[in-house]
DOFIDO-634797 format. One line per field, with one value per residue (C-alpha): residue in three letters; x, y, z; residue number from 1. Coordinates in steps of 0.1 Angstrom, whole numbers. Layout:
% residues N
code: ALA|... $
px: X|... $
py: Y|... $
pz: Z|... $
pos: NUM|... $
% end
This chain:
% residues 557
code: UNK|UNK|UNK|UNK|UNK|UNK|UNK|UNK|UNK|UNK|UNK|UNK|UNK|UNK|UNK|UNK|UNK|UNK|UNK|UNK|UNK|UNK|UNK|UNK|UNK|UNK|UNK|UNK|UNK|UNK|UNK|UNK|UNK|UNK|UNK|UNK|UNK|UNK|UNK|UNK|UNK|UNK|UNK|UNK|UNK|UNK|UNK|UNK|UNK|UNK|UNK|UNK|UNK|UNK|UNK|UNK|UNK|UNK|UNK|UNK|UNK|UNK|UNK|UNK|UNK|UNK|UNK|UNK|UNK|UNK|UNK|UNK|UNK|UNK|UNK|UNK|UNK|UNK|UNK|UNK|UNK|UNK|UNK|UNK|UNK|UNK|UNK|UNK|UNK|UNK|UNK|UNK|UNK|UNK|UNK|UNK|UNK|UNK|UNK|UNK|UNK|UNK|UNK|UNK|UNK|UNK|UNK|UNK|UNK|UNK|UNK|UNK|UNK|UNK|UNK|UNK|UNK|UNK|UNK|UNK|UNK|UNK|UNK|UNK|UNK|UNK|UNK|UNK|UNK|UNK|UNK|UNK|UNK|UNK|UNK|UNK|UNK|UNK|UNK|UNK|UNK|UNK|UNK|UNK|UNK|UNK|UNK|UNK|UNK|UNK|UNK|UNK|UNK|UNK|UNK|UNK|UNK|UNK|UNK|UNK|UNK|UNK|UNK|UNK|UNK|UNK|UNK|UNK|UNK|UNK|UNK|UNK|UNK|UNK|UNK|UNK|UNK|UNK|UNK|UNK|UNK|UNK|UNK|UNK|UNK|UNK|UNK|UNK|UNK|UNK|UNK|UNK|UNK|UNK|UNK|UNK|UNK|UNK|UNK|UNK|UNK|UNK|UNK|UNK|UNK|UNK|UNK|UNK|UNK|UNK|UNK|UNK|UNK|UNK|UNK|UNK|UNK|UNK|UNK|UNK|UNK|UNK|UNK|UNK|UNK|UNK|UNK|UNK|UNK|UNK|UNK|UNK|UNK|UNK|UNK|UNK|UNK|UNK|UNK|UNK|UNK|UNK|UNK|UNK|UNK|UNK|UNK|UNK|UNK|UNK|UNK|UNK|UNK|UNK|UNK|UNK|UNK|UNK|UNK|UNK|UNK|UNK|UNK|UNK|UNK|UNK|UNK|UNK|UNK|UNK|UNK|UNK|UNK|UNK|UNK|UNK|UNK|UNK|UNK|UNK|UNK|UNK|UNK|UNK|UNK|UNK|UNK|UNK|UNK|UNK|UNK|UNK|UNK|UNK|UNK|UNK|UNK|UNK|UNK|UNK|UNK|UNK|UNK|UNK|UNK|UNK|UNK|UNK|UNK|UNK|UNK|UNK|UNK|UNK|UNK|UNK|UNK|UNK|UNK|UNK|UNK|UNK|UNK|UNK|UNK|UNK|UNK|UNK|UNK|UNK|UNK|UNK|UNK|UNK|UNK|UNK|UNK|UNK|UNK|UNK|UNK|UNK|UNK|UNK|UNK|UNK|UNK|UNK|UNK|UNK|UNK|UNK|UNK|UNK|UNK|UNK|UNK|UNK|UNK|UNK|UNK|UNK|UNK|UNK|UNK|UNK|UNK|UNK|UNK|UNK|UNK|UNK|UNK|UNK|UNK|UNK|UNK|UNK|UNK|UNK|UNK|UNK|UNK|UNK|UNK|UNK|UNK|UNK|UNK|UNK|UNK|UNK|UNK|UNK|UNK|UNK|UNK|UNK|UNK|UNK|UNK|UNK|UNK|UNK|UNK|UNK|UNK|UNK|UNK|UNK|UNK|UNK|UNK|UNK|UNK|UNK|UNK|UNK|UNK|UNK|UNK|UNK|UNK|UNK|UNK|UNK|UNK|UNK|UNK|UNK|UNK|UNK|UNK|UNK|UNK|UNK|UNK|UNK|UNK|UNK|UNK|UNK|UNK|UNK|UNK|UNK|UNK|UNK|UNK|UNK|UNK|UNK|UNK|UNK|UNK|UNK|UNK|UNK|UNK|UNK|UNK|UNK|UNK|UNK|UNK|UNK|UNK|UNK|UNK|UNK|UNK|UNK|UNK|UNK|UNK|UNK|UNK|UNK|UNK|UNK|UNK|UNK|UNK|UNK|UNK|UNK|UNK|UNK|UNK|UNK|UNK|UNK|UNK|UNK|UNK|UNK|UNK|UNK|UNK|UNK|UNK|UNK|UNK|UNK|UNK|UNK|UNK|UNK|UNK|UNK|UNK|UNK|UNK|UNK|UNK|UNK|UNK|UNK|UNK|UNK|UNK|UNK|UNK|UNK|UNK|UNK|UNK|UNK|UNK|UNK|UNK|UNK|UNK|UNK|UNK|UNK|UNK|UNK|UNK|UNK|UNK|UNK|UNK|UNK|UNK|UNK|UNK|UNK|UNK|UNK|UNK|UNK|UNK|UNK|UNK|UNK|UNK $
px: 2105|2104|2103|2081|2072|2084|2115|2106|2130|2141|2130|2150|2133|2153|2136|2125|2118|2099|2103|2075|2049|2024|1998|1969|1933|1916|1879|1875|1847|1827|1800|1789|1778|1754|1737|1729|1705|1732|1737|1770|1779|1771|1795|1823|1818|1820|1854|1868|1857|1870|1910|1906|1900|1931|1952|1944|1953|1987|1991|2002|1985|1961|1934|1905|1925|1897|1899|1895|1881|1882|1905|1890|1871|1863|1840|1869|1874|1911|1896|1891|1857|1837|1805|1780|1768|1733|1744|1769|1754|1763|1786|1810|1804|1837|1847|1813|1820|1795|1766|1749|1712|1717|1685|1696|1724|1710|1688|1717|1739|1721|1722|1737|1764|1772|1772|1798|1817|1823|1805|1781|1744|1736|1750|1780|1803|1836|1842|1877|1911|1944|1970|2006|2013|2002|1974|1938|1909|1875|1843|1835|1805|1797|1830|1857|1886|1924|1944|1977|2008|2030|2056|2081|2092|2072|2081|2072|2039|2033|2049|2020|1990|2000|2004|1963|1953|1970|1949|1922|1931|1935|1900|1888|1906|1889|1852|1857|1870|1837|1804|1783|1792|1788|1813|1829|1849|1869|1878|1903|1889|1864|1833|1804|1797|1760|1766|1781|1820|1839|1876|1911|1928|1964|1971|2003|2013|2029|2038|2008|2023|2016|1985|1959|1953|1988|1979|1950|1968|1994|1980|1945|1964|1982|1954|1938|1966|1979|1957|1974|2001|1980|1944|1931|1912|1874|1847|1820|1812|1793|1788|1762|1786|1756|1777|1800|1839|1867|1882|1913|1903|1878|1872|1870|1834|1824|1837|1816|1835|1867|1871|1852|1849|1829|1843|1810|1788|1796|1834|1859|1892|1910|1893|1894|1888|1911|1917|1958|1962|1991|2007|1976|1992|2023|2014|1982|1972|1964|1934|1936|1904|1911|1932|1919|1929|1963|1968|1999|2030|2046|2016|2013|2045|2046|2010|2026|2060|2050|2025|2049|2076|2048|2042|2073|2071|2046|2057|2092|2066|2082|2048|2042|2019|1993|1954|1928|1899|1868|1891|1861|1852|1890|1894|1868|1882|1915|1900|1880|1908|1928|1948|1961|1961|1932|1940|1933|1927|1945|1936|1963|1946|1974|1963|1982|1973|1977|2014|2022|2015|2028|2059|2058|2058|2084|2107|2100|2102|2135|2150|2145|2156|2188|2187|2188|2212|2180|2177|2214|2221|2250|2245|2208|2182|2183|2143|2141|2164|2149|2113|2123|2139|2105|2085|2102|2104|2067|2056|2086|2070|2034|2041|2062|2063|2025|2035|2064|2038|2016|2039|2035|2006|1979|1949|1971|1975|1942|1932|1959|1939|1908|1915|1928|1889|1876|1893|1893|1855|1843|1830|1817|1821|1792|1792|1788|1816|1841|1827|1832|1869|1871|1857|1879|1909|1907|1894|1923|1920|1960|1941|1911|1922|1938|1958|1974|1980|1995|2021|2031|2035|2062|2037|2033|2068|2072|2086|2087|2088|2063|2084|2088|2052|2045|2068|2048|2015|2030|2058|2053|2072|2107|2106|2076|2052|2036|2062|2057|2016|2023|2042|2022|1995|2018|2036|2010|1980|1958|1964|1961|1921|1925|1945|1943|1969|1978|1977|1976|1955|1965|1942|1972|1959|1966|1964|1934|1927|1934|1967|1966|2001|2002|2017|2011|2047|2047|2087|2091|2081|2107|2126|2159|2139|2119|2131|2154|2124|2103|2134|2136|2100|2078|2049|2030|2035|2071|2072|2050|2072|2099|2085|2065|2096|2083|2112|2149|2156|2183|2220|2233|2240 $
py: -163|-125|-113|-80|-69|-40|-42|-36|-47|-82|-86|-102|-79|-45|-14|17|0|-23|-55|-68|-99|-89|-107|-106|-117|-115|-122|-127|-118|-151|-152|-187|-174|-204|-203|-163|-175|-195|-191|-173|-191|-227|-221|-206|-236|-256|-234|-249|-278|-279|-268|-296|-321|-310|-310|-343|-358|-341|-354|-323|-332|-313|-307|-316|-299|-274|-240|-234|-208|-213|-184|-159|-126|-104|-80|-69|-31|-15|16|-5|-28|-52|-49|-75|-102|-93|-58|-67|-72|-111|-102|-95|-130|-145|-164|-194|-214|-208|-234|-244|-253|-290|-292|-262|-278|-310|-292|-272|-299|-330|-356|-382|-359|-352|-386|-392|-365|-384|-356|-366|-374|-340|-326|-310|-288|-285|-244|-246|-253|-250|-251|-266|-231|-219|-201|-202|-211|-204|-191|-157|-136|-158|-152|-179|-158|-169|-156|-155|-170|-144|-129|-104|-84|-66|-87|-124|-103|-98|-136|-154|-130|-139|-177|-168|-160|-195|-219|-194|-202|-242|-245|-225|-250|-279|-269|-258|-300|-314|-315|-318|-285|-250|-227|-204|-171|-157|-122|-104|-69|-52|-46|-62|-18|-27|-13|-46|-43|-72|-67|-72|-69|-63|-71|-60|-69|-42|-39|-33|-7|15|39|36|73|75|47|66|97|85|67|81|111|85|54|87|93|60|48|71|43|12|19|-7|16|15|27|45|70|63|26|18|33|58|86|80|82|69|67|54|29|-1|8|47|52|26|40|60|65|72|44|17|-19|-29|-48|-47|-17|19|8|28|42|29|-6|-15|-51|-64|-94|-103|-139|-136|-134|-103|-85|-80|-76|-61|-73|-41|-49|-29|-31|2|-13|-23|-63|-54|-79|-53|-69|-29|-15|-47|-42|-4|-11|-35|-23|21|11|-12|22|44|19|23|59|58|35|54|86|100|101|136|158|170|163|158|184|159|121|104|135|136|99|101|132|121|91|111|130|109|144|145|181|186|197|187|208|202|217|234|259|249|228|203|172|141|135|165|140|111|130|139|105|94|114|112|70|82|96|71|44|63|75|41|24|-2|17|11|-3|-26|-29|-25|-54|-59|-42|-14|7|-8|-3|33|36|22|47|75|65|61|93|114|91|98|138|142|109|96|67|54|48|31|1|-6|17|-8|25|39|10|7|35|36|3|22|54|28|14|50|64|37|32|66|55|77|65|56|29|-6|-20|1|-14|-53|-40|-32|-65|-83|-68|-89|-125|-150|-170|-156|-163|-141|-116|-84|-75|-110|-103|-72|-88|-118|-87|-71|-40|-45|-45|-76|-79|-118|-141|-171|-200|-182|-180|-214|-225|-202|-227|-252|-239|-219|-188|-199|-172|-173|-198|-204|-229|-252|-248|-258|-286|-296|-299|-313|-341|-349|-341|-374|-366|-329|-322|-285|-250|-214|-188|-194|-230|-268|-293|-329|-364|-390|-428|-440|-407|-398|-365|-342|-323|-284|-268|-233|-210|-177|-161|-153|-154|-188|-219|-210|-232|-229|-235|-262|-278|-304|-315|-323|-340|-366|-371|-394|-396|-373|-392|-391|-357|-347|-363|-345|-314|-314|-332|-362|-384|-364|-354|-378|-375|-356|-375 $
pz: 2057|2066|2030|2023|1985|1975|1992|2028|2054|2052|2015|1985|1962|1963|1973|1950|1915|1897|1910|1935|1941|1917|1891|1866|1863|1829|1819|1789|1763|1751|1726|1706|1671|1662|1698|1703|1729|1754|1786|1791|1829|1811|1782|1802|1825|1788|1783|1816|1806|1776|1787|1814|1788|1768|1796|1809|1767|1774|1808|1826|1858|1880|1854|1882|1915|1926|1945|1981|1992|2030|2032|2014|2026|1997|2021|2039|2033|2038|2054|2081|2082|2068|2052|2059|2034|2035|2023|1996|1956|1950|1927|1954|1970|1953|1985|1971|1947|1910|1909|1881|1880|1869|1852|1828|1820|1810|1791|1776|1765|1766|1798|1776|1765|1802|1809|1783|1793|1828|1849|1876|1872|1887|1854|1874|1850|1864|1871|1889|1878|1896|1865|1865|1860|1891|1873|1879|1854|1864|1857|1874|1869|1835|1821|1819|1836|1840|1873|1866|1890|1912|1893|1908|1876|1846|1822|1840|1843|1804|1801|1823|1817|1776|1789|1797|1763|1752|1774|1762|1730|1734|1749|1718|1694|1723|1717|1682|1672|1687|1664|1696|1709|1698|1686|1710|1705|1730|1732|1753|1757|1786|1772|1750|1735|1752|1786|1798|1811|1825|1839|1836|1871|1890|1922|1935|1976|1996|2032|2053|2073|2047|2051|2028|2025|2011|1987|1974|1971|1953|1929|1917|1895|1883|1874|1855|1832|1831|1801|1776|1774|1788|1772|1747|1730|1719|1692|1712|1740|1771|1789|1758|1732|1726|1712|1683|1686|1697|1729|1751|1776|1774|1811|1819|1808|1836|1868|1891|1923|1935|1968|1976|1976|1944|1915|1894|1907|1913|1899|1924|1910|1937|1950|1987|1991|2016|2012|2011|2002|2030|2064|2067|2099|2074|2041|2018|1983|1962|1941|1910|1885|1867|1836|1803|1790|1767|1738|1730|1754|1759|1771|1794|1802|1814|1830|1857|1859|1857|1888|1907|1906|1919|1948|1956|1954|1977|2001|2005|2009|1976|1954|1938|1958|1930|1934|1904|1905|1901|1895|1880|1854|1848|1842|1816|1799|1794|1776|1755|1743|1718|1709|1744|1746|1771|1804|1840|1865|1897|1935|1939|1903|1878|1842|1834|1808|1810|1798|1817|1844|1830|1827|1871|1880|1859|1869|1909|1896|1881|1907|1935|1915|1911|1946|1956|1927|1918|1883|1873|1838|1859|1893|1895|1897|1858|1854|1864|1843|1812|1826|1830|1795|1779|1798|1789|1754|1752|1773|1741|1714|1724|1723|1691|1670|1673|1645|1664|1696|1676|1673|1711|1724|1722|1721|1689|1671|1669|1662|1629|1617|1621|1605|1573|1572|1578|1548|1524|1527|1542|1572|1601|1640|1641|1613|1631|1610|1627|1663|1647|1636|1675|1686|1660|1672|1702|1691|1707|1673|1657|1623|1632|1655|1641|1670|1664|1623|1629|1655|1626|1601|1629|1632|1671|1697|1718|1753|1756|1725|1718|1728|1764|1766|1758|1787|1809|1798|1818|1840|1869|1879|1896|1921|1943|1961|1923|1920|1949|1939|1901|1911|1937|1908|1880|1904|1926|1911|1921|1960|1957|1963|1968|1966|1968|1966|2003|2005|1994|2005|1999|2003|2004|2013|2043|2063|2083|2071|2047|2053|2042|2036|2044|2017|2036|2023|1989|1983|1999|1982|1951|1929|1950|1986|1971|1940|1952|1973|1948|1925|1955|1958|1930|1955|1975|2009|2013|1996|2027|2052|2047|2039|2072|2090|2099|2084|2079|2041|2028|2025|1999|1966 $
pos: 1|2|3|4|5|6|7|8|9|10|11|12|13|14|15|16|17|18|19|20|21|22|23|24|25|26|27|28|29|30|31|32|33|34|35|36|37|38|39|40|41|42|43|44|45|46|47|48|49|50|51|52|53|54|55|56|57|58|59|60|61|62|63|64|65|66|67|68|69|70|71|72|73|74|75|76|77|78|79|80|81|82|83|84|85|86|87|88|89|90|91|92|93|94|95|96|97|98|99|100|101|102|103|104|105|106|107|108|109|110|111|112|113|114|115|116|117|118|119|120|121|122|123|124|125|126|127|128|129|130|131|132|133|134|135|136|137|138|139|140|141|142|143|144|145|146|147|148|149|150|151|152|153|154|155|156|157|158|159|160|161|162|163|164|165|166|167|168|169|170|171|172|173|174|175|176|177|178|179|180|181|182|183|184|185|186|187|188|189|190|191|192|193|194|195|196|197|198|199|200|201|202|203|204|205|206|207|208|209|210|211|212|213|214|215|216|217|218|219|220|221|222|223|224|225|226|227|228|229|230|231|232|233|234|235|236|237|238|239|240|241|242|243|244|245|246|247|248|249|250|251|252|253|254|255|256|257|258|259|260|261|262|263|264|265|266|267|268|269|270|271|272|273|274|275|276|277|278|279|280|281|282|283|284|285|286|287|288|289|290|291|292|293|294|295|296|297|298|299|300|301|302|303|304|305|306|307|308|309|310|311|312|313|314|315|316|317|318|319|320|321|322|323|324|325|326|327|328|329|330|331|332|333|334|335|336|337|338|339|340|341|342|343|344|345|346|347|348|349|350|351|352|353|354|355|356|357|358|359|360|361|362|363|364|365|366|367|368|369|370|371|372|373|374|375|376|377|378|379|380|381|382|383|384|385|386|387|388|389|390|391|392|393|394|395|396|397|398|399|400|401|402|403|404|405|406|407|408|409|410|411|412|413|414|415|416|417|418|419|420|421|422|423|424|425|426|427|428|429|430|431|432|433|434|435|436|437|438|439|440|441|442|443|444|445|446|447|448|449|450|451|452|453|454|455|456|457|458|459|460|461|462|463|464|465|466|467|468|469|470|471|472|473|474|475|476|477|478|479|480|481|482|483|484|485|486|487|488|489|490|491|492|493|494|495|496|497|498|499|500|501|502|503|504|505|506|507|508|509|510|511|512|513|514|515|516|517|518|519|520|521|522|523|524|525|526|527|528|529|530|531|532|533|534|535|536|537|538|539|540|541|542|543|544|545|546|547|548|549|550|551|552|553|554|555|556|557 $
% end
């Protein structure tokens, strides 16, 4: 296979618009109400736990498949080197696998209760899942966090990120039905308003060919402004939420730099870990950390499919030329100012603000997409012409009919339900039941969270309905490698020991090693390349014979 996202030469995916090989990662928020004291690694291992538990009642195999990390190199830098281990902050060690001290755990839960639970005398918690979905469940940097599958379109994004909050959700409902564990809440939002912010990711492959330089140029005006439509909105200025007020973005008030390689520390604008997850000589992984965690489908929506059309922008060498005087200071700004009237100042001496900016990409997004016929209503590739639509009619919306954004801007929504408890009890921004509202707003509980009650009263837009969600729990995208690892998982799952992203390993008796499939090409592995495959196979050593060719495929029925 000699596919390239984005369109590149030799790729399914057309060029110029939204459609590429992209994907989410979510941490999420925990905090056990009756055990303020917990350790928050042990009970997101407990979450883990917990969803593996469920998943094993309803038999949708692969609940114990664990991660391998053997091909991972998260010190890789895309300007070119590799900083050394001794040098990096251990939060940027993802390529080990978490370890819990087994005596805190026993002491934590009980050694009998492990021992029930069927885990190992050390008191091992299980930290790694491989879902039927594709998906990943793990705990990262004491936060239970869900990868998402590839996707290739916007709205398959929104579909399997929301398919995270459900098995968020379900090991919620898991620990909440048994008396010997405590109660824990799960939020999806970024920060705990003490200092402490966790992230919600994108990653989004592009041909390597493309120069970094041109990434960053073309996208940090753009990651500035972006969280007028894509912010999640939060109570409180500064990392500690020190001064009172409301703001756009979860996130802004914790970056420091413009490039580098952290995730955790001195938080870049534009992240450089290079670390693909690919064929590397051919194709890069962008590794966006920028974006706020959107409950709100729209703003998910135009936050994956806006910054797939500037990619393409940039790799057709069509991004606008404008430069932010002072990013970090600007990124902040702009999510200060929830009138959107402040201005930016640009190199070049002109002010613009942020929907002026807004408005320049779209309509360089605009124009390639009709340069190249991909943003046709008839003959284009059926997403980008309605991604387009939607981000123009947010950008008009946000500057003349604030009320209509609201239904979809997850930052204005919000706010609305904020301003109804300011006015109705008088309360300043400063009052710490306006920061709970904010906290509440996120709870994955539909019955507690108030993002979720003002979806069932019709007050939020959707992109993808709940049935199509509930699919994506289980099934894994159609239309890249995802499928061939979630039914790897699902149909094999007692001979499958191991995957990644790029591979799956298999233990199968009777062979004399362990046999790792390579799944280096993200657009191979599909449904239509390898769904009759697995329809012909019910165990995993035939299913590997043919697949690796040692026996011909059978005759057709």
């Amino acid at each position: 296979m000699t596919a390239r996202s984005g369109g590149a030469p030799g790729s399914p995916l057309p060029a110029g618009g939204a459609m590429r090989v992209m994907g989410s990662e979510t941490e999420y928020g925990i905090h056990a109400p009756s055990a303020p004291g917990a350790n928050a690694t042990m009970m997101s291992a407990r979450v883990i736990q917990a969803y593996a538990q469920l998943t094993r009642q309803r038999a949708a195999g692969g609940a114990e498949t664990r991660w391998d990390y053997t091909d991972e190199e998260p010190l890789h830098d895309a300007r070119g080197w590799t900083l050394e281990r001794n040098q990096a902050d251990p939060s940027q060690l993802t390529d080990q696998p978490p370890v819990l001290d087994a005596e805190a755990v026993a002491l934590a839960y009980g050694r009998e209760e492990l021992e029930q639970d069927g885990e190992d005398e050390t008191g091992s918690l299980l930290m790694n899942m491989v879902l039927g979905n594709g998906a990943r469940l793990y705990v990262d940097h004491a936060h239970p966090e869900y990868s998402s599958p590839e996707v290739t379109s916007p709205a398959d994004a929104v579909t399997w990120d929301a398919a995270g909050d459900v098995v968020a959700l379900s090991a919620v409902r898991r620990m909440a039905a048994d008396p010997q564990l405590p109660p824990v809440n799960l939020y999806k939002n970024n920060t705990d308003n003490k200092s402490v912010s966790y992230g919600s990711h994108e990653n989004y492959l592009m041909p390597r060919v493309v120069p970094f330089g041109d990434i960053v140029r073309g996208l940090t005006p753009f990651f500035i402004t972006r969280q007028i439509m894509c912010g999640a909105g939060r109570v409180g200025i500064g990392q500690d939420s020190s001064r009172p007020g409301y703001q756009i973005s979860q996130r802004a008030d914790f970056f420091e730099a413009e490039v580098g390689l952290e995730t955790t520390i001195r938080r870049p604008i534009i992240n450089t870990r290079d670390e693909p997850h690919a064929t590397a000589d051919k194709y890069r992984r962008l590794h966006v950390i920028i974006g706020d965690a959107n409950l709100s489908q729209v703003a998910n929506y135009l936050k994956f499919g806006t910054t797939a059309m500037v990619l393409s922008l940039i790799e057709a060498g069509l991004a606008p030329r404008v430069e932010v005087h002072e990013p970090v200071a600007a990124l902040q700004a702009v999510s200060h100012d929830t009138s959107l009237t402040a201005t930016l100042r640009l190199l070049d001496g002109r002010r613009v603000t942020a929907l002026d900016l807004q408005w320049i990409y779209y309509e360089a997004a605009a124009k390639l997409a009709q340069d190249t016929g991909v943003g046709d209503a008839v003959d284009g590739d059926g997403h980008t012409h309605a991604l387009l639509e939607r981000w123009a009619a947010t950008l008009t919306d946000l500057d003349s009919n604030r009320p209509a954004a609201a239904s979809s801007v997850e930052w204005l929504a919000k706010l609305s339900l904020l301003d109804g408890y300011r006015q109705r009890d008088g309360l300043e921004w400063n009052d710490a039941r306006l920061g709970l509202v904010d906290l509440q707003w996120a709870d994955v509980r539909p019955e507690k969270g108030l993002y979720h009650r003002m979806l069932a009263r019709g007050r939020m837009d959707r992109i993808v309905d709940d049935e199509t969600i509930a699919r994506a729990v289980t099934e894994p995208p159609s239309d890249t490698r995802a499928f061939f690892r979630g039914r790897c998982v699902s149909n094999f799952s007692k001979d499958v020991v191991g995957a990644s992203w790029d591979s799956v390993i298999f233990d199968v008796p009777g062979h004399g090693r362990l046999q790792r499939v390579p799944t280096r090409e993200p657009l191979r592995g599909t449904e239509a390349l390898t769904g009759g495959l697995f329809a012909r196979h019910r165990d995993a050593g035939s299913f590997l014979a043919e697949l690796l060719g040692q026996t011909p495929p059978p005759p057709p029925a």
